[in-house]
C-alpha positions in Angstrom: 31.8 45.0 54.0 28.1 46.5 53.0 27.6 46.7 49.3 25.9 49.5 47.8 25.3 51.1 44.3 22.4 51.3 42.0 21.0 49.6 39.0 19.0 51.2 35.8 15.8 49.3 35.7 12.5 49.7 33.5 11.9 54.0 34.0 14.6 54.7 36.3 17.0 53.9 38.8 16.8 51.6 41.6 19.5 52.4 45.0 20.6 49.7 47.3 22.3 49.0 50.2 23.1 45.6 51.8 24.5 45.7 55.1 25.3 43.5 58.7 26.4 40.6 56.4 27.0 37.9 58.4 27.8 34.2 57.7 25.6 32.3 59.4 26.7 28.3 59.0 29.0 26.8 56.7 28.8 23.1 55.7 31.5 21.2 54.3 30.3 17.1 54.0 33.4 16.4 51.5 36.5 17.8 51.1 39.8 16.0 50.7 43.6 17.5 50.3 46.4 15.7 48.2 49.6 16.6 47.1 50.9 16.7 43.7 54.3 16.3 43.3 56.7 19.1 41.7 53.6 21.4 41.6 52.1 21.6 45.5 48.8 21.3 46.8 45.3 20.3 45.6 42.0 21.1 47.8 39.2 19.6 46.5 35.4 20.6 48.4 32.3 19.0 47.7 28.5 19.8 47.9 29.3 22.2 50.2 26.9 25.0 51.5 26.5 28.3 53.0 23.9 30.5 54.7 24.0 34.4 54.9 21.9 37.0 56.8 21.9 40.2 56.2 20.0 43.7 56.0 18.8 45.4 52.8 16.8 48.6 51.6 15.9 49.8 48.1 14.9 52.9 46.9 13.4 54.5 44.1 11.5 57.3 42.2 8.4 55.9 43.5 9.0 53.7 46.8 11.2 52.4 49.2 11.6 49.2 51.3 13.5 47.5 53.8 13.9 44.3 55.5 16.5 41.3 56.2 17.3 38.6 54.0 19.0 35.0 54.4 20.6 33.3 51.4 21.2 30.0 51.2 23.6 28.7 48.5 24.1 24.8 48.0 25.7 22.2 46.3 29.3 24.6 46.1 32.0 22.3 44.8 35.6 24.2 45.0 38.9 22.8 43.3 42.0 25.2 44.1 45.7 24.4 43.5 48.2 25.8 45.1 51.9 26.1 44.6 54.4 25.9 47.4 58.2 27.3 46.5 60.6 28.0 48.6 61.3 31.7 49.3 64.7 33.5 49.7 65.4 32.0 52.8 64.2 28.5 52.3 60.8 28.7 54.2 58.0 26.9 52.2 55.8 29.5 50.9 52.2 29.6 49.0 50.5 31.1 46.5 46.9 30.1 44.6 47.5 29.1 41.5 44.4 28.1 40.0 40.6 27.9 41.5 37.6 26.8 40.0 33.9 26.9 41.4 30.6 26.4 41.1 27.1 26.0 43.0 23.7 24.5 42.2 21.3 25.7 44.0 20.9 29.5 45.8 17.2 29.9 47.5 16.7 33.7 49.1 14.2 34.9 51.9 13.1 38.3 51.6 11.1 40.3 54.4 10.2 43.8 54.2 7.5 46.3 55.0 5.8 45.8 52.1 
């Protein structure tokens, strides 16, 4: 979905939209699965990464620009656990039950008009 919204900054307020998000490549070198028993599932990435394109304009009180953009995060590791009970009829469900992330790096290309 586009994100859009403003932001007070220095004399006034600055509008944005971001828009055509697209992910462009997704990278994982290491990720491994294991189970753990009486609780479910444990997914473990590792220096992942990601690259996103997308379409931005800004506007304020005294100009307005536009361009495209491509972000680059890196070194994403992910740990999520996940339960897996049995519903009401005995089929294996599952639910997230805990996730923690975190990246190094993030590197952004502007281009605009100006």
């Amino acid at each position: 979905p586009d994100l859009s919204g403003y932001e007070k900054f220095g004399l006034g307020n600055v509008k944005y939209n971001i828009s055509r998000i697209h992910i462009t490549a997704v990278e994982f070198p290491s990720a491994s699965i294991s189970l753990i028993p009486g609780t479910g599932i444990k997914l473990v990435i590792g220096n992942a990464s990601l690259t996103i394109d997308m379409n931005w304009n800004i506007r304020t009180w005294m100009f307005k620009d536009s361009g495209r953009s491509t972000v680059y995060i890196s070194k994403v590791f992910v740990t999520a656990i996940f339960s897996t009970p049995l519903d009401n009829t005995g089929h294996t469900s599952i639910a997230l039950t805990s996730c923690r992330t975190t990246s190094g790096d993030i590197d952004i290309k502007l281009s605009g008009k100006s």
